[in-house]
C-alpha positions as CSV (number, residue, x, y, z in Angstrom):
1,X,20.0,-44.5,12.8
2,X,22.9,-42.0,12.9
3,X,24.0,-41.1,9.4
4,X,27.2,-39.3,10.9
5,X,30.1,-39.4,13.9
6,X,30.3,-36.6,16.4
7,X,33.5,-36.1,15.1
8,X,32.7,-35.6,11.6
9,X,33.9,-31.9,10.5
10,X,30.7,-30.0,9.7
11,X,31.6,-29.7,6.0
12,X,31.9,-33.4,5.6
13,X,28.0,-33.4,7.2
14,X,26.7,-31.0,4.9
15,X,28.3,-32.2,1.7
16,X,27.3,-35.7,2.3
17,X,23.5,-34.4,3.1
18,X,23.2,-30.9,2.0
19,X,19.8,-31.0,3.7
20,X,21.1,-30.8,6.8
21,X,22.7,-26.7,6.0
22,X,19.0,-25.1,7.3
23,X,19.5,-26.7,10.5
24,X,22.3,-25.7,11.0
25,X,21.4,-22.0,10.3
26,X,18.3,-22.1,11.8
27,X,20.1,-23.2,15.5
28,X,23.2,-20.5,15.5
29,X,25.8,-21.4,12.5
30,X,24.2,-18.4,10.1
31,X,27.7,-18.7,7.9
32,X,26.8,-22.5,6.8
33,X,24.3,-20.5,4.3
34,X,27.3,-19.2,2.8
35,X,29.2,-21.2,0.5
36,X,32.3,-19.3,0.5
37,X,31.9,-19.0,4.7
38,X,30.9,-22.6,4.4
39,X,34.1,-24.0,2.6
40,X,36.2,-22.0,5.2
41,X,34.5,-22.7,8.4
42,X,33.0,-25.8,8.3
43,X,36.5,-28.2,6.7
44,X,38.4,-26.9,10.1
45,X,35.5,-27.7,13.1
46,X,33.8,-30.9,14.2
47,X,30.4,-31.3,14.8
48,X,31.3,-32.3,18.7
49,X,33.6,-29.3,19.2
50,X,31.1,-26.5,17.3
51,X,28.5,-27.6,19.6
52,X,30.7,-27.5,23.0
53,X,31.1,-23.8,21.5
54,X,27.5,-22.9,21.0
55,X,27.0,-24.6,24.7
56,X,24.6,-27.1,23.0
57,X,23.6,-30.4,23.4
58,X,24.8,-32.7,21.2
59,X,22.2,-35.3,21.4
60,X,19.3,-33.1,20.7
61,X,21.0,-31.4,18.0
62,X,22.3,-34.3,16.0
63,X,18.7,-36.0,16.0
64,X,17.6,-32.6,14.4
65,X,19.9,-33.5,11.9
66,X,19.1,-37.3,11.9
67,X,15.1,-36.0,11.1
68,X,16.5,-33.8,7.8
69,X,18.4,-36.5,6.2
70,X,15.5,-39.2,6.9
71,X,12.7,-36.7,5.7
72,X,15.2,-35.9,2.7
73,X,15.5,-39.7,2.3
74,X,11.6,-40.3,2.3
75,X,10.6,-37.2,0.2
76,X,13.5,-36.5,-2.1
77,X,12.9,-33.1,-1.0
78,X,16.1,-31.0,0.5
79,X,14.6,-27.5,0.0
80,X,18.1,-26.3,-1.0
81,X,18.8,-26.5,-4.5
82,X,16.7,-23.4,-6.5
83,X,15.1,-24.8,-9.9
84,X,16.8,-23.7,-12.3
85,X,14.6,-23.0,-16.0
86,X,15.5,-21.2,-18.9
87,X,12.8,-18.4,-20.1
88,X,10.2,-19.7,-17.5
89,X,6.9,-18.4,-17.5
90,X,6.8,-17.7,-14.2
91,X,9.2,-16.5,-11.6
92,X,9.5,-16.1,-8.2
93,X,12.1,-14.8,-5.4
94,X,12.3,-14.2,-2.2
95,X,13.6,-14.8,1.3
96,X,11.3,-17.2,3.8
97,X,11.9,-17.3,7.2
98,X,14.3,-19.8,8.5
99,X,12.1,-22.1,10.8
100,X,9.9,-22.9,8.4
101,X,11.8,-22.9,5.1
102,X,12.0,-26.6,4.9
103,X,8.6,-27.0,4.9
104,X,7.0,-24.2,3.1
105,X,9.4,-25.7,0.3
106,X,7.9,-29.3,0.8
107,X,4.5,-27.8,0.0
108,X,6.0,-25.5,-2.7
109,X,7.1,-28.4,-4.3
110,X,3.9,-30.6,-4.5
111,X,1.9,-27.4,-5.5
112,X,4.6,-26.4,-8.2
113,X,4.0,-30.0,-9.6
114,X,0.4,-30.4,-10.2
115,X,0.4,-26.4,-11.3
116,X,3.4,-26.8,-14.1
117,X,1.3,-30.4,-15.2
118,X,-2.0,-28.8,-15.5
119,X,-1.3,-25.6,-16.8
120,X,1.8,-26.3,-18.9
121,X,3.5,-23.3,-17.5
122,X,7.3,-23.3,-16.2
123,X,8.0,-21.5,-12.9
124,X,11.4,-20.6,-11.7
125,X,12.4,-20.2,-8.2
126,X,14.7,-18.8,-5.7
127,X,13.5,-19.4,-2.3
128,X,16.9,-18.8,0.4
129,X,17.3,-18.6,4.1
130,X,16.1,-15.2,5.6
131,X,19.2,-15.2,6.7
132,X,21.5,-14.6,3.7
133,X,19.6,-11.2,4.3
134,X,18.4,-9.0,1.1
135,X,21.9,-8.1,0.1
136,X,21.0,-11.6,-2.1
137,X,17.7,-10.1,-3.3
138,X,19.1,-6.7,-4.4
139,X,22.2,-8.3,-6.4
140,X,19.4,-10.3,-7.8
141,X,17.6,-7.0,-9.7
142,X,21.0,-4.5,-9.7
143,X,21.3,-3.2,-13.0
144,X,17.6,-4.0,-13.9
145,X,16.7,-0.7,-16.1
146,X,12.9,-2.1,-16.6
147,X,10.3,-3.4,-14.5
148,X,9.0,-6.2,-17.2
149,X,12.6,-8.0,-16.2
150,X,11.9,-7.9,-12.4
151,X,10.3,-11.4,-11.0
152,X,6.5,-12.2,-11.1
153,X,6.7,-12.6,-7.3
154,X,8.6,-11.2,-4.7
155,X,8.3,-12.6,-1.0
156,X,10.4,-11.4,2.4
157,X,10.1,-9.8,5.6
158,X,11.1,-6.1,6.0
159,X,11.0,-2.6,5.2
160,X,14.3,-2.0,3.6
161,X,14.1,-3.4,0.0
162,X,10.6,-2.9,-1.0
163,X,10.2,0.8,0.1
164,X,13.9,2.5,-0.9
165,X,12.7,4.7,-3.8
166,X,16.2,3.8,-5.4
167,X,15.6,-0.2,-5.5
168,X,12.1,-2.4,-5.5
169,X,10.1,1.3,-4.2
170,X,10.7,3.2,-7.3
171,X,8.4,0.3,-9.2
172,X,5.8,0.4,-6.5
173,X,5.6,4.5,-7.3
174,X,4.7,3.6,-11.0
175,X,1.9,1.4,-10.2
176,X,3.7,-2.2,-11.1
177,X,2.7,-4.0,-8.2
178,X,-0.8,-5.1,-6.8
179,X,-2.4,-6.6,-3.8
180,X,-3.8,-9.5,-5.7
181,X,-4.3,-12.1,-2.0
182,X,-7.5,-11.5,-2.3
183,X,-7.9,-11.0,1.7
184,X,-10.2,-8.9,2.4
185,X,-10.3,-8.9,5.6
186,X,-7.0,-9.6,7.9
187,X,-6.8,-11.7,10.6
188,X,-8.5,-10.8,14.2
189,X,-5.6,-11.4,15.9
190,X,-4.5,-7.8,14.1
191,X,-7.7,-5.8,15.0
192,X,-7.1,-2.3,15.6
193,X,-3.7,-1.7,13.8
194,X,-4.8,-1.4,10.1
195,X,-2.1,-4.0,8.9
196,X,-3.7,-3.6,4.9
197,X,-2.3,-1.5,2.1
198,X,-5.1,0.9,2.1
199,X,-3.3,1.6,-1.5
200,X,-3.5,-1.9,-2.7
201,X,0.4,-2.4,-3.3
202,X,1.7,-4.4,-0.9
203,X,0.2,-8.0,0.0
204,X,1.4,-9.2,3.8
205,X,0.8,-12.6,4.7
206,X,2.1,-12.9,8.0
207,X,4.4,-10.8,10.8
208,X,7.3,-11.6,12.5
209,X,6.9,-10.4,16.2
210,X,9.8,-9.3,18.6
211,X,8.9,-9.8,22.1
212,X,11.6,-9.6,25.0
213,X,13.6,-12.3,26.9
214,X,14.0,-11.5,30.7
215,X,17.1,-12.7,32.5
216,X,15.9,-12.7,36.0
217,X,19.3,-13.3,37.6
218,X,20.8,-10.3,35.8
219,X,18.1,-8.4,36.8
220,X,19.0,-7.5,40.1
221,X,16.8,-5.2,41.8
222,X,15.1,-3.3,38.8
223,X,11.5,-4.3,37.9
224,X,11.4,-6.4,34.8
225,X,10.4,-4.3,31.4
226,X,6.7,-4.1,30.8
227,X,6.9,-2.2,27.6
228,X,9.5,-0.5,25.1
229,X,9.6,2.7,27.2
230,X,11.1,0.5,30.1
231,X,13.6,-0.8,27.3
232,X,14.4,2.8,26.7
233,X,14.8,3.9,30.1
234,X,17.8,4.6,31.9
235,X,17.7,1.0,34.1
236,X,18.5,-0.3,31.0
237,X,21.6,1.4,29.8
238,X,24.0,-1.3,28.7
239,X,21.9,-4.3,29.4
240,X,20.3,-4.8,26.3
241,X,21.1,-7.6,23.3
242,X,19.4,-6.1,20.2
243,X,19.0,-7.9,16.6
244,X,21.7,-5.8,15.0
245,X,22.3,-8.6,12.3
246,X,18.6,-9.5,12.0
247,X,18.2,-6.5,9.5
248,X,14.8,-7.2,8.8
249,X,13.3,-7.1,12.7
250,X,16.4,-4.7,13.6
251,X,15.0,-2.0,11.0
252,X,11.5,-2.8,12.0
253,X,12.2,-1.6,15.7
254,X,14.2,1.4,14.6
255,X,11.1,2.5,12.4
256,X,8.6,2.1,15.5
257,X,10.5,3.6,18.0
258,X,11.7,6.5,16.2
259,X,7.1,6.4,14.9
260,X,7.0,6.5,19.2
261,X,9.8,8.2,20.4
262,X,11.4,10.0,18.0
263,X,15.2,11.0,17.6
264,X,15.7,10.3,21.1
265,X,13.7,7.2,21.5
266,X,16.4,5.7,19.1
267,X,18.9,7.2,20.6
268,X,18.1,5.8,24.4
269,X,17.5,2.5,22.3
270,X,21.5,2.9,21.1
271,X,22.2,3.1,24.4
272,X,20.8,0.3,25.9
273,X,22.8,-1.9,23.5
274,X,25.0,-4.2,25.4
275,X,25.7,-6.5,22.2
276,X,24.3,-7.9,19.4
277,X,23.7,-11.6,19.0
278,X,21.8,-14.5,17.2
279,X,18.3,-15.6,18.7
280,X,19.9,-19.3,19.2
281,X,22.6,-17.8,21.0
282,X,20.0,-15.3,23.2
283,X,18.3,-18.3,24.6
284,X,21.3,-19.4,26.4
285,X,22.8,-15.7,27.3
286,X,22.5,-17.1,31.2
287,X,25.6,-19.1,30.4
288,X,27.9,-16.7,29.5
289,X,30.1,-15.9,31.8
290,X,30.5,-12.0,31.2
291,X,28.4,-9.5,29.5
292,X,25.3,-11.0,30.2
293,X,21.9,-8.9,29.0
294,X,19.3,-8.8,31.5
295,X,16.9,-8.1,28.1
296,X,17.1,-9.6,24.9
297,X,15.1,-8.1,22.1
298,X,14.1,-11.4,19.9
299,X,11.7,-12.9,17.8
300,X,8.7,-14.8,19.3
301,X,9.4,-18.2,17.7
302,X,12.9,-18.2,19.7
303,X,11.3,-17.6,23.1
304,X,9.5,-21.2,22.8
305,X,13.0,-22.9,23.0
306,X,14.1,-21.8,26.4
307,X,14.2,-24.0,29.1
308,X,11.5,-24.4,31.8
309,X,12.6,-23.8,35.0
310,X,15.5,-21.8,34.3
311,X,15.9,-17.8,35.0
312,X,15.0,-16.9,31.1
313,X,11.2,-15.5,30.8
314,X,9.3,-14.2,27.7
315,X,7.6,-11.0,27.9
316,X,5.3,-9.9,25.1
317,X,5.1,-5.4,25.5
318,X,2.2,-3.9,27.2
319,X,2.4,-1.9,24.1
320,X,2.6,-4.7,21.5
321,X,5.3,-6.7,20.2
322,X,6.8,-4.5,17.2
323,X,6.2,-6.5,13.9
324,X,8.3,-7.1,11.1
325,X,6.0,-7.9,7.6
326,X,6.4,-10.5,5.6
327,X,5.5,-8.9,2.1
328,X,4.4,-10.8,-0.8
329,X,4.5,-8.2,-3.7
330,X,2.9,-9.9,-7.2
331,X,3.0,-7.8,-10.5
332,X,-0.7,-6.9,-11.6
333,X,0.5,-6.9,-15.2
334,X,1.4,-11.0,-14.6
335,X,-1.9,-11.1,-12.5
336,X,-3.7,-14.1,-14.9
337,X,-0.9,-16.4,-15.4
338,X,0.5,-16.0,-11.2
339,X,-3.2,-15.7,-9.2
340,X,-2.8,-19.9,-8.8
341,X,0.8,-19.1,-7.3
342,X,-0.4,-15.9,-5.6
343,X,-3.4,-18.5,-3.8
344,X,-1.0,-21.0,-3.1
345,X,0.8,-18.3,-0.5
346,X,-2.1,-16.9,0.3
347,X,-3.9,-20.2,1.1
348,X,-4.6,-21.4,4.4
349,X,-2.2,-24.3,4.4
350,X,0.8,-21.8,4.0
351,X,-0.4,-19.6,6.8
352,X,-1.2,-22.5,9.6
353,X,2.8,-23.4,8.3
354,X,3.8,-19.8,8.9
355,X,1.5,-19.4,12.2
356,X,2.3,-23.2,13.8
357,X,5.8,-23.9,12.8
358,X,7.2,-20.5,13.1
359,X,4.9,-18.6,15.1
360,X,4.5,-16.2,12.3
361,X,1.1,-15.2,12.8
362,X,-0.5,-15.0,9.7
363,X,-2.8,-12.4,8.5
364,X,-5.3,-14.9,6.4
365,X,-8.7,-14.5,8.3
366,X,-9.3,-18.3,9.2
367,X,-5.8,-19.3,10.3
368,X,-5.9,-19.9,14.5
369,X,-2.7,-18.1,15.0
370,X,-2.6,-19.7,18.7
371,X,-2.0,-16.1,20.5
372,X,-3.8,-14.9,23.1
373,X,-5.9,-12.0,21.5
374,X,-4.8,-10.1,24.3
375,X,-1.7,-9.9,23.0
376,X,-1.5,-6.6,20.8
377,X,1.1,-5.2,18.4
378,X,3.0,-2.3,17.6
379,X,2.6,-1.2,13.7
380,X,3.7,2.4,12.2
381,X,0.8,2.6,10.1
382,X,0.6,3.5,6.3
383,X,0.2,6.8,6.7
384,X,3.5,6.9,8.5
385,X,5.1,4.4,5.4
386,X,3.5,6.4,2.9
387,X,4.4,9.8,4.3
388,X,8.4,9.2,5.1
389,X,11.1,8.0,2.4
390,X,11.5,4.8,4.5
391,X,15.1,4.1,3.5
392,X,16.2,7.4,4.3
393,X,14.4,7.1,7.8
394,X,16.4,3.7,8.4
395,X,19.3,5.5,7.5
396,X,19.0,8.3,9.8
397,X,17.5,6.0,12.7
398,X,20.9,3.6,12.0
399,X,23.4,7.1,12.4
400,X,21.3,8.1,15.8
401,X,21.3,4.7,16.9
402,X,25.2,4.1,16.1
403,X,25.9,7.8,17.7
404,X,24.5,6.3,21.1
405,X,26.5,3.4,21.0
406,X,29.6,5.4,20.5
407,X,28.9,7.5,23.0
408,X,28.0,4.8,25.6
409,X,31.3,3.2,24.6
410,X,33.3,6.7,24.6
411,X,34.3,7.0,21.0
């Protein structure tokens, strides 16, 4: 059953089944997360003619959006509308990673229930797209002058927010946040690269990996990239697409590399930038018919959707696929009222989600993560986190990486 025409205008689509916006984002139209971009974009295009844009089929992608609005139908669940309580006992914020939004919210849901029946206790909740990025999150505790108004439960991927000194980081310093996952033990898929806050702050439940994407017809006659020093070397000047607008992995790289490589590593990294563009449209960078990258820098999930056959191959680095965290940060002094919350994310169900859906491997011992443990990662360490002001560092990394780029483009 088709609940829509080809030529519907996108905002017609999403108005009529607002369940269908996180596919949407999650398959290349990041501004339909955006109400404002939303109203102005999507009254003006047709489903038919967006997708001739993005080069993709229409077939595919309109019985992705057929599955929302029958799941919606069958569940009542849309995971897009926040709840809403006044003075709730608990509450809880974050960003979760696009693929599997939908249904970590599904199972959010069905836990919240049963919790708020048997325990009497409210929570609140504000779970949005990764990709409204944490420019959401930060508007969200501006002005806060106390930690006892900051949320129970904080849960996103990167380094940005929950290290600056000036934002979430200055808490953290005055001991208001506590591991309370009650791993452990991380998974073995992370052996080796001490992925646990040896200080007991920070709780991550699973990693977002950036691998590379090989074009083998750009290529030409220089050896495909083993490892991050290839990406830095000079065959790859100006052949590179890197997550600029991916803050979250983009910042994770320029932490690593600069870890690696210093000043210059993130330099050389600037000027291997050829452009910058979304995962969704990385996969099909073969059909452009200029500036094509002969690497894309992307997260692992994205890789599984190119096509067989074609000249697009997934490499995973020789010397590990750089993670980005996904931190859960839970205040110890809410510790008795949240651990049921806490166990929820920490449970096994949410991590085969995070790990099978996403391929998010999750750090919960028991999950099967279903990558090769051969496969190894590249991590900073907490020793490096501890002993840099990590905003400042992205700062400084951004300025080196931007001089590059400038330079390449003779600014």
């Amino acid at each position: 059953m088709n609940y829509f025409e080809e030529n519907d205008k996108l905002y017609s689509i999403v108005d009529r089944y607002p369940e269908t916006i996180p596919v949407f984002i999650n398959n290349g139209f990041p501004q339909m997360d955006d109400e404002a971009q939303r109203e102005k974009f999507a009254k003006t295009i047709s489903l038919k003619h967006a997708l001739m844009l993005k080069q993709t089929d229409l077939q595919s992608f309109s019985a992705l959006l057929n599955e929302a609005i029958k799941r919606k139908a069958e569940s009542g669940i849309d995971g897009i509308n926040t709840e809403k309580v006044s003075d709730p006992d608990i509450s809880l914020t974050g960003l979760l990673p696009c693929p599997v939004r939908i249904p970590l919210l599904e199972q959010f849901s069905r836990f919240a229930e049963g919790f708020e029946k048997d325990s009497g206790l409210q929570i609140a909740h504000e779970l949005k797209a990764a990709s409204m990025g944490l420019d959401w999150v930060e508007k969200n505790i501006s002005g806060l002058s106390s930690h006892e108004n900051l949320p129970d439960i904080f849960i996103s991927a990167g380094f940005d927010l929950f290290f600056d000194r000036k934002k979430i980081g200055r808490y953290k310093e005055q001991g208001v946040f506590s591991d309370l996952s009650g791993y452990e033990k991380y998974n073995e898929l992370f052996d080796g690269i001490d992925l646990k806050d040896p200080r007991g702050h920070y709780s991550i439940i699973s990693a977002v990996p950036a691998v590379f994407l090989v074009n083998t017809n750009e290529l030409g006659d220089t050896p495909a990239p083993k490892s991050w020093k290839d990406i830095l070397s000079p065959e790859f000047e100006n052949r590179v697409s890197i997550p600029i607008g991916d803050f979250d992995l983009f910042n994770a790289i320029l932490i690593n590399i600069h870890r690696n490589y210093g000043d210059d590593g993130v330099f050389r990294l600037g000027k291997s930038l050829l452009e910058s563009m979304h995962p969704s449209q990385m996969v099909k960078s073969s059909t452009k018919k200029a500036n094509r990258p002969a690497v894309t820098i992307m997260p692992f999930f994205f890789t599984k959707t190119v096509k067989e056959g074609g000249p697009m191959k997934a490499v995973w680095p020789e010397d590990g696929a750089i993670l980005s965290p996904i931190f859960m940060l839970t205040k110890a002094a809410s510790a008795e009222k949240i651990q049921p919350v806490v166990d929820f994310f920490a449970s096994k169900e949410v991590g085969e989600t995070l790990a099978h859906n996403g391929l998010f491997p999750s750090t919960r011992e028991d999950v099967d993560n279903r990558i090769d443990l051969s496969n190894t990662f590249m991590w900073p360490g907490w020793d490096y986190i501890y002993s840099n002001d990590i905003a400042e560092l992205i700062g400084h990394c951004e300025e080196v990486f931007n001089s590059a780029v400038e330079s390449a483009a003779g600014v």
